[in-house]
C-alpha positions as CSV (number, residue, x, y, z in Angstrom):
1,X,104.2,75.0,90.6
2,X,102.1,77.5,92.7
3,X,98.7,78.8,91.5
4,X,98.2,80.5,88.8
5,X,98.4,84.1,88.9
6,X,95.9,86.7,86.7
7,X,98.4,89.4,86.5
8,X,95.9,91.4,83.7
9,X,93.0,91.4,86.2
10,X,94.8,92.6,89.6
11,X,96.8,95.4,87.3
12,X,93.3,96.6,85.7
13,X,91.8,96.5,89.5
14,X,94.4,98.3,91.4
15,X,95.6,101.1,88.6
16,X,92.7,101.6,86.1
17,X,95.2,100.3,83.6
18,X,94.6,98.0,80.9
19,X,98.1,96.0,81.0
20,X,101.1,95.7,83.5
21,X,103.8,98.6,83.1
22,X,106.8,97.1,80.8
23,X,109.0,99.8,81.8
24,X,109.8,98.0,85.2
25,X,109.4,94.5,84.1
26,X,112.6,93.0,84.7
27,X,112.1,93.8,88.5
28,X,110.5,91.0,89.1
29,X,111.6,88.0,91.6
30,X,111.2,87.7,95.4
31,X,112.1,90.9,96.6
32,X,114.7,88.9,99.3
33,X,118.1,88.4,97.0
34,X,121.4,89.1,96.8
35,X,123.1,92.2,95.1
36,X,124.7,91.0,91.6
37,X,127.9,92.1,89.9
38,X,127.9,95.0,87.3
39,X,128.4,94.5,83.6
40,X,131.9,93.5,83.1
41,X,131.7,96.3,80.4
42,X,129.9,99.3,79.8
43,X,127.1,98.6,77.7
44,X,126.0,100.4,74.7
45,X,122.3,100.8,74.0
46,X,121.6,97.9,72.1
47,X,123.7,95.7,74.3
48,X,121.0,96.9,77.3
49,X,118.1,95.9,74.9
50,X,119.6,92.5,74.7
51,X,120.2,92.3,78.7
52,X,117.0,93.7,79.4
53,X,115.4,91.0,76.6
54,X,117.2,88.3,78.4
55,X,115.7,89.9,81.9
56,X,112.1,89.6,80.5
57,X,111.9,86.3,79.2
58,X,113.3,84.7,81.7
59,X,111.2,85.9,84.4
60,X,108.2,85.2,81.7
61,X,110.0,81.3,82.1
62,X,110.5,81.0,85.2
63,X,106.7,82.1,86.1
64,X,105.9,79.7,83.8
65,X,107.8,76.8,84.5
66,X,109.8,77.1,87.8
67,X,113.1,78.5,88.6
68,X,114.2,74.3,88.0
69,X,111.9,73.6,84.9
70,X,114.1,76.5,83.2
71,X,116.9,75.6,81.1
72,X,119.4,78.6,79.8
73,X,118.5,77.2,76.1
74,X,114.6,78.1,77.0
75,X,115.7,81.6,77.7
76,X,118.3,81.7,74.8
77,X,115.4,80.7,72.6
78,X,112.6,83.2,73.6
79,X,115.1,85.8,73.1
80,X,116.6,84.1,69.7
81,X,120.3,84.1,71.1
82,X,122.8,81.8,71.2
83,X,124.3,79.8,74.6
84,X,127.5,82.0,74.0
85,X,125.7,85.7,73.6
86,X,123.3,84.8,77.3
87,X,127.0,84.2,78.9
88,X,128.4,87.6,77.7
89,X,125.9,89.0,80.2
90,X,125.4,86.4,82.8
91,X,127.4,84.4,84.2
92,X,124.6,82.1,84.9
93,X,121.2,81.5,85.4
94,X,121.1,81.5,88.5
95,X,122.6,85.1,88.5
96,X,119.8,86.4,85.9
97,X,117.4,85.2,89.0
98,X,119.3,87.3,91.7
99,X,119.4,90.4,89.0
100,X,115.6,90.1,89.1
101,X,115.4,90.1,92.4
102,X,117.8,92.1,93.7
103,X,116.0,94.6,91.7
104,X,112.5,93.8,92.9
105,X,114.2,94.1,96.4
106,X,115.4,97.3,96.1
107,X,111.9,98.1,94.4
108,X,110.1,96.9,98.2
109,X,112.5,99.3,99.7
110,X,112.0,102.3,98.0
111,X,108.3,101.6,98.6
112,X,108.4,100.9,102.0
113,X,110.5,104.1,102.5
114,X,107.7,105.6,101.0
115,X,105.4,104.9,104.2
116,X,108.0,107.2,106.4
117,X,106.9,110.6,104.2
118,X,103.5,110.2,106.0
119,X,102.3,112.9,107.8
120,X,102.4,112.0,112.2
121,X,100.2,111.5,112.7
122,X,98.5,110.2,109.5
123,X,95.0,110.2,108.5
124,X,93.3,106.6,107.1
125,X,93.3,108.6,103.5
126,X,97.3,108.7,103.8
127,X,97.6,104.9,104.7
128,X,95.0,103.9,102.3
129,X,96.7,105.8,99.7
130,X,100.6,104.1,100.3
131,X,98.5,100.4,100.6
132,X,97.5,101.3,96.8
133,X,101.0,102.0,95.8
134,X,102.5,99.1,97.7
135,X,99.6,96.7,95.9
136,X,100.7,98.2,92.6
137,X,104.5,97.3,93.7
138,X,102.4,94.2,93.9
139,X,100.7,93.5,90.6
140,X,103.8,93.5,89.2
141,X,105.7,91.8,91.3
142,X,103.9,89.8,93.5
143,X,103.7,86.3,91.2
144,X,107.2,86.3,90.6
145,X,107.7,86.8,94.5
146,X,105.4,83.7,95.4
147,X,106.6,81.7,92.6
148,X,110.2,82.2,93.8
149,X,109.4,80.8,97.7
150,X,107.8,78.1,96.6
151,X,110.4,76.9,93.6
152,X,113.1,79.4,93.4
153,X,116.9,78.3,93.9
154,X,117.7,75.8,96.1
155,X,120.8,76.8,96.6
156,X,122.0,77.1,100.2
157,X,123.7,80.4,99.7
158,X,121.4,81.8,97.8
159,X,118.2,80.7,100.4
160,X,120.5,82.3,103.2
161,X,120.8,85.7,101.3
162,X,117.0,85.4,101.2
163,X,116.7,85.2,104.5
164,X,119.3,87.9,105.5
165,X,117.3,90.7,103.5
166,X,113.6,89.4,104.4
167,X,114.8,90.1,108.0
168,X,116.4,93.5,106.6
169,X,113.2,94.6,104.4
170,X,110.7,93.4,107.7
171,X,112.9,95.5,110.0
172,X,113.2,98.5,108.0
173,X,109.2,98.7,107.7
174,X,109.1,98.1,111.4
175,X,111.3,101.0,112.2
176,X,109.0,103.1,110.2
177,X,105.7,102.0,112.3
178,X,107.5,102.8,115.2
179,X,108.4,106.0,114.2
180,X,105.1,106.3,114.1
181,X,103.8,105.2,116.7
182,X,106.3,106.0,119.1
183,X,106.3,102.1,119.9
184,X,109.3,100.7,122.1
185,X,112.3,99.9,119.9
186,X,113.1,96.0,119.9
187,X,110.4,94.9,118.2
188,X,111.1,96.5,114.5
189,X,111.5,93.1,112.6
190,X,108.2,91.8,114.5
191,X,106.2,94.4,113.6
192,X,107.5,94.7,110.0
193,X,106.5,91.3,109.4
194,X,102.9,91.3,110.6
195,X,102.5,94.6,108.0
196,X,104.3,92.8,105.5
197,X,102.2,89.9,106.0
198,X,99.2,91.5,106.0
199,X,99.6,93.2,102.8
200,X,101.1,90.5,100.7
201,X,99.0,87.7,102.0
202,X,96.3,89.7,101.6
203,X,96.7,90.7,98.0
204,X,97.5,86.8,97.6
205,X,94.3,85.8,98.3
206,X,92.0,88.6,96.0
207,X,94.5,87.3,93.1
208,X,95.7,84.0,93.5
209,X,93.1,82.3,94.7
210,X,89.3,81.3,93.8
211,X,88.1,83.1,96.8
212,X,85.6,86.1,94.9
213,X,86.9,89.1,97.2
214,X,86.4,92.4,96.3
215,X,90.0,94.1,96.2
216,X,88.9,97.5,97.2
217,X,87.1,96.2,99.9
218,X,89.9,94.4,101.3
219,X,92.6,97.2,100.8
220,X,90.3,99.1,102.7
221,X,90.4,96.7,105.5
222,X,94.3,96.3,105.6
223,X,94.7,100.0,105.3
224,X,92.8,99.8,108.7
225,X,95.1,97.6,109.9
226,X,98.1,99.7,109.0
227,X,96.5,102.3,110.4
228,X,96.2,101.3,114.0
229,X,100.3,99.9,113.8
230,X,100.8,103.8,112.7
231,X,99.0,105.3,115.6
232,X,100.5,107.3,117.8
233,X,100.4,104.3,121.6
234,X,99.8,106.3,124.4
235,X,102.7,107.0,126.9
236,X,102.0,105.0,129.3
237,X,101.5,101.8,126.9
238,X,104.7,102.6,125.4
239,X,106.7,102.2,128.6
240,X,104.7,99.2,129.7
241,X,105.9,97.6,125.8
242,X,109.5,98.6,126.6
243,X,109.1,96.9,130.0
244,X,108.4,93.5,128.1
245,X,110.6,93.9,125.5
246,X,113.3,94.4,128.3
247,X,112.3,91.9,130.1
């Protein structure tokens, strides 16, 4: 199991709020799965209570005790169901892990997508801004996310679908910096990766570690960095870039 998370304190920190949204909570997961089937039915509005109840506790289990340490009777028993109602919405419980994250990943995205309705060039305030919403995207997402690298599925299918859209997601943000930035093109998943990097990693270390790091003043410092990716590269540096990248 990974560290130990406070969810409660980075939410409080980064949105003034005194608990995590619940409306979103099933969106949880690393943000690097595969797209799931559709209810085999359509589903009346109790029946989505019951999915959504079976959504919730299990990511509440498998923060708790590992994608492996969760058996479908744990879930069927937070939620008070029996074996045969969790199957007449999953299939599996390995496909209530790629729900959460297939909707976590499309969460990233829309995020991400986010940073391209910037003003070009954008001001520090713009960037500073987008690095609060992507943090929130964060708080409520980030412990599932590092709890599901380091003991989600093992399942070779499932870890190359992983790997397929965390290339996706890192090029996507790339594209956006060098829209930006006028940068030359061949180096979008590079670049998206050092911003996604930066971000997570650094919102990893204010809230799951001892380290005593004041989260303003480090969103302040990787809003900086974000910044200078954003910047317009002068014309001359651009072409020398594309020479490289060619070459």
């Amino acid at each position: 199991m990974g560290p130990r998370i406070d969810c409660r304190r980075m939410s409080d920190e980064i949105t003034g709020k005194k608990e995590l949204a619940s409306s979103n909570a099933a969106r949880g997961a690393s943000a690097r799965t595969a797209l799931t089937r559709e209810p085999r039915w359509e589903l009346n509005a109790k029946a989505l209570q019951t999915r959504q109840l079976i959504l919730d506790q299990a990511r509440t289990l498998f923060l708790e005790r590992g994608y492996a340490g969760t058996k479908i009777e744990h879930i069927t028993t937070a939620c008070g169901l029996s074996r045969g109602a969790f199957y007449a919405y999953f299939a599996s419980k390995l496909e209530v892990f790629e729900t959460l994250g297939t909707s976590t990943y499309k969460s990233q995205l829309a995020v991400i997508a986010r940073l391209g309705e910037l003003p070009k060039p954008c001001v520090l305030s713009d960037v500073r801004a987008w690095v609060t919403e992507y943090c929130e995207f964060m708080a409520e997402h980030g412990a599932f996310m590092l709890s599901s690298v380091q003991g989600g599925p093992q399942d070779p299918e499932f870890r190359d679908r992983v790997r397929m859209l965390t290339v996706r997601t890192a090029r996507r943000f790339g594209r956006l910096i060098m829209e930006h930035s006028g940068r030359a093109e061949g180096k979008e998943a590079a670049l998206g990766v050092v911003a996604m990097s930066t971000l997570e990693r650094s919102w990893f270390y204010v809230y799951g570690t001892p380290l005593k790091l004041k989260p303003n003043e480090v969103m302040d410092a990787v809003a900086e960095t974000l910044h200078g990716l954003l910047l317009p590269v002068r014309s001359d540096t651009a072409a020398d870039a594309s020479t490289v990248a060619k070459d």
